[in-house]
N, C-alpha and C positions, 0 to 999 in steps of 0.2 A: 504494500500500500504506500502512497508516496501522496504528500501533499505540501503546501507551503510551509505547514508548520508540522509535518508527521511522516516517519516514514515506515514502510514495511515490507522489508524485501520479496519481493516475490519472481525474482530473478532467477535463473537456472546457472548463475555463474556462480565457482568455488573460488575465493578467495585464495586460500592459503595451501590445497593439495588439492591433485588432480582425483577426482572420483567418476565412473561412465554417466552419463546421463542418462534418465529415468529410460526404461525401457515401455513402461506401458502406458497407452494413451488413453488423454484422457476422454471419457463418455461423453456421446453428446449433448452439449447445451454444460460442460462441465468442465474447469481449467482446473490444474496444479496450483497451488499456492506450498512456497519453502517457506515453512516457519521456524524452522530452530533448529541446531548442531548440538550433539551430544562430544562435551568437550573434556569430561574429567569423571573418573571414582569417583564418587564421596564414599566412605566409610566403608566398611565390611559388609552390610546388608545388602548390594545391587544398587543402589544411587547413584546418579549419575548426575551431574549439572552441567546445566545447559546454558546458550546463547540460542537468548530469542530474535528473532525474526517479522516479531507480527506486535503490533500494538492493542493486541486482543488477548493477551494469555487467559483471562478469565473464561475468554468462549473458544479457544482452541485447544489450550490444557487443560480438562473435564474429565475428572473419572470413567472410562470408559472410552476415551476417543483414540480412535485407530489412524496410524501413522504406516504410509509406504515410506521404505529404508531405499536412499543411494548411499550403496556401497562399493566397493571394490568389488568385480566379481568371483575373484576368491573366497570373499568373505562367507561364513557359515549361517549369515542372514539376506547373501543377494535373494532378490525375489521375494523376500519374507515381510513380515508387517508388524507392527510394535503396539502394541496398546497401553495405555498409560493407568493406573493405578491410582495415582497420587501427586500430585504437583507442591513442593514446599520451598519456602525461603527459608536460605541462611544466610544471614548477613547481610541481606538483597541479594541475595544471589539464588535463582530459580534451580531446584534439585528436582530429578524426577523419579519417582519408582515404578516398575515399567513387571508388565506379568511375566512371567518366566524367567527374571532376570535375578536371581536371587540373593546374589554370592558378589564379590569382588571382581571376579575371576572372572563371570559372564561379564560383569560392566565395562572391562576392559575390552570384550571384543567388539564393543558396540560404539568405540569412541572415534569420534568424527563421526558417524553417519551422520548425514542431513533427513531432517525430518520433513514429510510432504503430506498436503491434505486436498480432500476435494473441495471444488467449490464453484456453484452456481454461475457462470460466467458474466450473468448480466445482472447479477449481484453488487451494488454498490458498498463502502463501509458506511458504519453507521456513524462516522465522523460527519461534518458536513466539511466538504474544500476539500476529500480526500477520495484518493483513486487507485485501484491493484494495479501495479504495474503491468498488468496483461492490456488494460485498459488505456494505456497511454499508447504503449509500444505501436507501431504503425502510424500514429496520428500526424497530418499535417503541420506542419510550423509555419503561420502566418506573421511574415512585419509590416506594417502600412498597406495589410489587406494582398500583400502578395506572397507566393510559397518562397520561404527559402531553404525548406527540407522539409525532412518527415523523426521524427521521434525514432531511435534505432533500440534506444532501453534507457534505464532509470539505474545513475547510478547511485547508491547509499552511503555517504560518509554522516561522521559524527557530527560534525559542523552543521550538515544539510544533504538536501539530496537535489542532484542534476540529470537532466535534460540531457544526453546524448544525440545533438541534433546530427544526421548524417546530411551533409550539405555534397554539391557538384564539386567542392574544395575541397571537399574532407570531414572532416568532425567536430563541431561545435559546442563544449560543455556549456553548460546554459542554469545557475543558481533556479532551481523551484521556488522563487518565492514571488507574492502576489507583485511586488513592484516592477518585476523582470515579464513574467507569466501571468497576468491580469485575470486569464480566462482560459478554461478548459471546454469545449463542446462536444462532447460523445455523439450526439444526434449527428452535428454537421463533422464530424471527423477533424475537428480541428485544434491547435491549440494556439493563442492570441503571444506573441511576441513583443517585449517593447523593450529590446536590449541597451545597453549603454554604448554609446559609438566606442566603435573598435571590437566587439565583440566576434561580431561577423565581418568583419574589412580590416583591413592593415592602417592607421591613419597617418596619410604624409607627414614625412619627419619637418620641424621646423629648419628655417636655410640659416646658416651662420648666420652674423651681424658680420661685417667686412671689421677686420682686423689691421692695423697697420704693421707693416714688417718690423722685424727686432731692431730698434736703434732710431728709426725714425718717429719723431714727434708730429702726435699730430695737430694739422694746423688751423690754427686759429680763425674765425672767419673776418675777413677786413671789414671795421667800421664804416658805412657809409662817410663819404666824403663828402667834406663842409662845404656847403655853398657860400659862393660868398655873397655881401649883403648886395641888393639891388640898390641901381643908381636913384637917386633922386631926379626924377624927371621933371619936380616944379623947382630945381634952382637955376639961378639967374646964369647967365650963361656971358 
């Protein structure tokens, strides 16, 4: 999910190691949403803590909700599906307990997998100004009413999330926020631009100031020259 002020990746890219990408597709009328990476042990009992994904943990971490696993296909859960048990904080930090996963030992073989869910296509969030990045991806990029790309995907940093505009130049990151992106229209496939110059164009460099060579003074501009006084045209002659 990704919006001026929220983000939610729903990207299929892996940041930090390579995993195959999901193999099964989704139903129709029905997209993939990544919501979270299983990143560490907690404890003895199969806990495991997670990096979320999704600005919804309350309605995506629910006892009882089922998770397709990308793994390696080595792995002894490619193919396989995860179900969740328990979702807890420690310390802010979201832990999960997951069925079957009982031991230490199993938590370890589940770390990195990316967690994936189904979801509605034409399903908006219940944010308002907010949109799943399936949603943006393809979209028109209009400035002063005319195309200069199209949306290629939504990147997620900490700071904020961008705009990957794919331009006939090349690649445009572009800040998600309403003063850059004023307007998103799903209906008309579009999304509304109002970048800062230079964004999208190079801006001519300013021209020196002309310089004088090393050693020469530069010179002074001449005083107008005194006129002299006019004659007296009423003296006696």
């Amino acid at each position: 999910m990704a919006g001026a002020s929220v983000s939610t990746s729903s990207t299929t890219e892996v940041a930090d190691h390579k995993l195959p990408r999901k193999e099964v597709a989704p139903r129709p009328g029905q997209t993939e949403l990544r919501v979270g990476r299983l990143t560490k042990a907690h404890g003895l009992k199969g806990a495991i803590k997670l990096e979320l994904y999704t600005d919804e943990p309350e309605k995506r971490f629910v006892p009882g909700a089922v998770f397709t696993l990308q793994v390696p296909t080595a792995s002894k859960w490619h193919g396989k599906t995860l179900e969740l048990r328990e979702l807890r904080w420690y310390n802010g930090h979201p832990v999960g307990f997951f069925a079957g996963v009982d031991d230490r030992t199993e938590a370890e073989t589940l770390i990195k997998a990316i967690l994936w869910v189904s979801q509605d296509a034409t399903q908006l969030p219940d944010e308002e100004d907010a949109w799943y990045d399936h949603q943006l991806v393809g979209l028109s990029a209009l400035r002063d009413g005319r195309p200069v790309g199209t949306v290629a995907r939504v990147d997620h940093l900490p700071a904020q999330d961008l705009l990957a505009i794919k331009t006939d130049d090349g690649e445009v990151l572009v800040p998600f926020v309403k003063a850059i992106v004023p307007e998103v229209d799903l209906a008309a496939g579009t999304v509304i631009l109002t970048p800062p110059a230079g964004l999208f164009e190079e801006l001519p460099e300013d021209e020196p100031e002309d310089v004088p060579a090393s050693g020469e003074e530069p010179s002074a501009e001449e005083p107008p020259a005194e006129e002299a006084p006019a004659e007296d045209s009423s003296a006696a002659a």
